[in-house]
N, CA, C and O of each residue as an XYZ file, in Angstrom:
316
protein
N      10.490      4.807     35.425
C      11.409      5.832     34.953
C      12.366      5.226     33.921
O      12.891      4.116     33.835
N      12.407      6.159     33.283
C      14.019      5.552     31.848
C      14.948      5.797     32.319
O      15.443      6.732     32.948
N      15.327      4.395     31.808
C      17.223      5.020     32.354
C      18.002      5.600     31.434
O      17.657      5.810     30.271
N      19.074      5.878     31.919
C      20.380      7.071     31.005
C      20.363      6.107     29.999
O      20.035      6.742     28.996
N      20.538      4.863     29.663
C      21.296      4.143     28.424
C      20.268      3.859     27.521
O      20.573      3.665     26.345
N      18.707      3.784     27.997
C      17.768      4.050     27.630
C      17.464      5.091     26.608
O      17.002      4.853     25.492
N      17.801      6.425     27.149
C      18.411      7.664     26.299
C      19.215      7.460     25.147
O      18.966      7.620     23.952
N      20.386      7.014     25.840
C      21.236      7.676     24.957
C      21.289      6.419     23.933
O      22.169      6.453     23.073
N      20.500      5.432     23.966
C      20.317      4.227     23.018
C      19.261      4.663     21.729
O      19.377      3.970     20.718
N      18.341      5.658     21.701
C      17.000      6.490     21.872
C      17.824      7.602     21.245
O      17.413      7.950     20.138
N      18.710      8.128     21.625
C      19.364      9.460     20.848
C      20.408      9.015     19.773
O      20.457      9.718     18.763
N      21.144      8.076     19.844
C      21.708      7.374     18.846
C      21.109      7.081     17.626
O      21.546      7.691     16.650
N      20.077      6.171     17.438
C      19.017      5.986     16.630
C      18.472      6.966     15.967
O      18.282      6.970     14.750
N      18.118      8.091     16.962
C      17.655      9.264     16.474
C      18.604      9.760     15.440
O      18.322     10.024     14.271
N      19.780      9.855     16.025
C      20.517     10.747     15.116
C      20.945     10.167     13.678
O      21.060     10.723     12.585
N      21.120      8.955     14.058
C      21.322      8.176     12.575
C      20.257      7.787     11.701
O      20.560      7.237     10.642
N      18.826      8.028     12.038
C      17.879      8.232     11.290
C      17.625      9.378     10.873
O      17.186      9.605      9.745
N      17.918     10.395     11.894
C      17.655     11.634     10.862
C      18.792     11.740      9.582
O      18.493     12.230      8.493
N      19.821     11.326      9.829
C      21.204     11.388      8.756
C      20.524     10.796      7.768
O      20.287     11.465      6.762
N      20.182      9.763      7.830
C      19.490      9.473      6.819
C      18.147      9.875      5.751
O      18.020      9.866      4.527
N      17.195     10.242      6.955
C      16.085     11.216      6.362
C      16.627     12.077      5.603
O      16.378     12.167      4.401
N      17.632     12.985      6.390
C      17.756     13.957      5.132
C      18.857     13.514      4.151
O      18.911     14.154      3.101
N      19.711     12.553      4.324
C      20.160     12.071      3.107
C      18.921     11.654      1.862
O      18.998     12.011      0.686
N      17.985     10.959      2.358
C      17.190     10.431      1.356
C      16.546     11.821      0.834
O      16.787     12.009     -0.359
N      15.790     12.828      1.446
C      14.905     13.787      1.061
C      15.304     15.252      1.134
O      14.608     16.224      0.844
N      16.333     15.230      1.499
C      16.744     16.734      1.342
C      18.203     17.301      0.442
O      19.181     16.586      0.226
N      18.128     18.056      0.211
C      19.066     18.312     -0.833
C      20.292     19.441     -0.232
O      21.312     19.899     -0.748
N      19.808     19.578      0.760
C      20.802     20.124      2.032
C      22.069     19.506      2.111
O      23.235     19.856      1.924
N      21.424     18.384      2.476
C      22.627     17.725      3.526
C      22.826     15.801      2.507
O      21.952     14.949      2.667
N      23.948     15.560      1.682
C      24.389     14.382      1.604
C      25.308     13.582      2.147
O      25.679     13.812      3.298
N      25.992     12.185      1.201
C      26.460     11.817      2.029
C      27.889     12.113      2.212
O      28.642     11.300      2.747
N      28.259     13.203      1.802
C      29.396     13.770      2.104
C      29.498     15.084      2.546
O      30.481     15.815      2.430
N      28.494     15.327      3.027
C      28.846     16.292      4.007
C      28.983     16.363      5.322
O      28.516     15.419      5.958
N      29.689     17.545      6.123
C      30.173     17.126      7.583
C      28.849     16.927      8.527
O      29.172     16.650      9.682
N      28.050     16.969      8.405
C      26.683     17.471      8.777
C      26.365     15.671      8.815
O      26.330     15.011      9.853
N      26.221     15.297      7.857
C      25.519     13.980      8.128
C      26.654     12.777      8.639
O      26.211     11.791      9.228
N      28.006     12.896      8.407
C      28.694     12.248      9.078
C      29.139     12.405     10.527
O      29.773     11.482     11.040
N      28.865     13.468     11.203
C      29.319     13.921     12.292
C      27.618     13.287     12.749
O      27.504     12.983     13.936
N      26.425     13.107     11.899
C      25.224     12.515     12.987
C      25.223     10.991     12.780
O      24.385     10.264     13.312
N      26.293     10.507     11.908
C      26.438      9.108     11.655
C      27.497      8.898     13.035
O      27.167      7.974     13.778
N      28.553      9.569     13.368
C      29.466      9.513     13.927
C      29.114      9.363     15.625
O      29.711      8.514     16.288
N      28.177     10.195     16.193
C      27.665     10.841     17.152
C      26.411      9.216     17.348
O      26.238      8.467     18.309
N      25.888      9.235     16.189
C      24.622      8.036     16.679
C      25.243      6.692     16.688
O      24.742      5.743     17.291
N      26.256      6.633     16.064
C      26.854      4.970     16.156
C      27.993      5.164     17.188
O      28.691      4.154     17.104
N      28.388      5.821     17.920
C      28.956      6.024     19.046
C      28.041      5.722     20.032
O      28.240      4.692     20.677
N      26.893      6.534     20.333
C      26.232      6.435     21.739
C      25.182      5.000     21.426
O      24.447      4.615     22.335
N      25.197      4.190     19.920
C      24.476      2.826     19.715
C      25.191      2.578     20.426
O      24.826      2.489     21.598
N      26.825      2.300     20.006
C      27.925      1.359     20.691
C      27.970      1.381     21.793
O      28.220      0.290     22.307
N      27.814      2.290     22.518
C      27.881      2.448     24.226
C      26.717      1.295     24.835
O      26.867      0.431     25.699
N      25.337      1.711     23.896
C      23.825      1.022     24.826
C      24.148      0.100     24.333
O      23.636     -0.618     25.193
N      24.734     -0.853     23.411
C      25.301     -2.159     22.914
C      26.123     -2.907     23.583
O      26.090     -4.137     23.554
N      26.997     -2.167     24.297
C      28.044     -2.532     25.302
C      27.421     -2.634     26.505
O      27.872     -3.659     27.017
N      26.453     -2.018     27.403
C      25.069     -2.253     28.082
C      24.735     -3.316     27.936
O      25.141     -4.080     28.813
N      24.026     -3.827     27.032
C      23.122     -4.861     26.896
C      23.832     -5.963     26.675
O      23.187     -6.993     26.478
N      25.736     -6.047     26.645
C      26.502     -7.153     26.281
C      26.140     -7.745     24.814
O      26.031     -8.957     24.630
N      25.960     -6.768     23.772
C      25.391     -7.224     22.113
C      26.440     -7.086     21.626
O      26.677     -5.913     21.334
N      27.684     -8.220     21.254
C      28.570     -8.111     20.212
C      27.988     -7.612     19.167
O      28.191     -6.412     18.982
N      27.061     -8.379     18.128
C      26.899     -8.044     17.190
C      26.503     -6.799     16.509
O      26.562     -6.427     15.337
N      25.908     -6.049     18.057
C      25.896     -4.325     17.563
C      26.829     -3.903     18.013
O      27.280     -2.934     17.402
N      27.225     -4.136     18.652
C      28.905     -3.265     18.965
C      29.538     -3.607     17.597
O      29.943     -2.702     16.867
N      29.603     -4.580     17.334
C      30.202     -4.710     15.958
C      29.814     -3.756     14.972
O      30.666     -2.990     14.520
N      28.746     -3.715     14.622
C      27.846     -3.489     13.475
C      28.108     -1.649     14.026
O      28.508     -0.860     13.170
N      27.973     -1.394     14.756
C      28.061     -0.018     15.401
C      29.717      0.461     15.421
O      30.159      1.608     15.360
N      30.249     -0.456     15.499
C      31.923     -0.034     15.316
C      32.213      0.230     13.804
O      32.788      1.242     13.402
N      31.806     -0.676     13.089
C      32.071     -0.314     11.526
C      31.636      0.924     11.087
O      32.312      1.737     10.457
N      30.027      1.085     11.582
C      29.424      2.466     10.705
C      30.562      3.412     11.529
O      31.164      4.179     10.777
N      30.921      3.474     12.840
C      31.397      4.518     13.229
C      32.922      4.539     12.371
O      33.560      5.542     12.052
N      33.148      3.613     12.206
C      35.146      3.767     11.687
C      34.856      4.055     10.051
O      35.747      4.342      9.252
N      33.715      3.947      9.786
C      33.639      4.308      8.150
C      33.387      5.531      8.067
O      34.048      6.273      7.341
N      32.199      6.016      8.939
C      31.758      7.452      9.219
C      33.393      7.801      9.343
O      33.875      7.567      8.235
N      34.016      8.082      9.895
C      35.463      8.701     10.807
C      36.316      8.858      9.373
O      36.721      9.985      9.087
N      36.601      7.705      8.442
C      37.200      7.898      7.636
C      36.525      8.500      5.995
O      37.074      8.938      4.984
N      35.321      8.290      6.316
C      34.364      9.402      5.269
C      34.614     10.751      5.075
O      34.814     11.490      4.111
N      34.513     10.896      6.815
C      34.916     12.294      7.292
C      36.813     13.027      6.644
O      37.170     14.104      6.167
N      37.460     11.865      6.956
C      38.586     12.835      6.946
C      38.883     12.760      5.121
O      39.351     13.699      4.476
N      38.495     11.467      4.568
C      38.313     12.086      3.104
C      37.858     13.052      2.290
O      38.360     13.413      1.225
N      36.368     13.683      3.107
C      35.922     14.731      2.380
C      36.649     16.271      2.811
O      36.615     17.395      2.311
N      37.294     15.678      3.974
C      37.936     16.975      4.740
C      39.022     17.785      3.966
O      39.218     18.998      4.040
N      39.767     16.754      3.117
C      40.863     16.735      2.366
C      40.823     17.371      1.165
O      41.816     17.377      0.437
């Protein structure tokens, strides 16, 4: 059976790859819109959690930045 952090390590990824998919190929959604920062925001949050799991500074790290850049992306375009 999978476990929860399993998931939500698995849904993280997900979400920050799709942000990206459709950053690269769709004309929908860039990188300033709330749409792809709120799935940058959402997937490097629940990385950071399964990172903190597995005791991985270096993705907690790496997962803290995208999230505090995402956060302040966000309130720039908000403005």
């Amino acid at each position: 059976m999978v476990s929860i952090n399993i998931i939500i390590g698995l849904l993280g990824m997900l979400l920050i790859l799709i942000a990206f998919l459709l950053d690269e190929f769709s004309k929908k959604i860039h990188h300033k819109s709330l749409y792809f920062n709120l799935l940058n925001i959402f997937g490097s949050l629940f990385l950071m959690y399964y990172a903190y799991t597995l005791n991985s500074i270096p993705f907690m790290i790496l997962n803290g930045v995208w999230f505090i850049a995402s956060i302040v992306k966000l309130y720039y375009i908000s403005k």
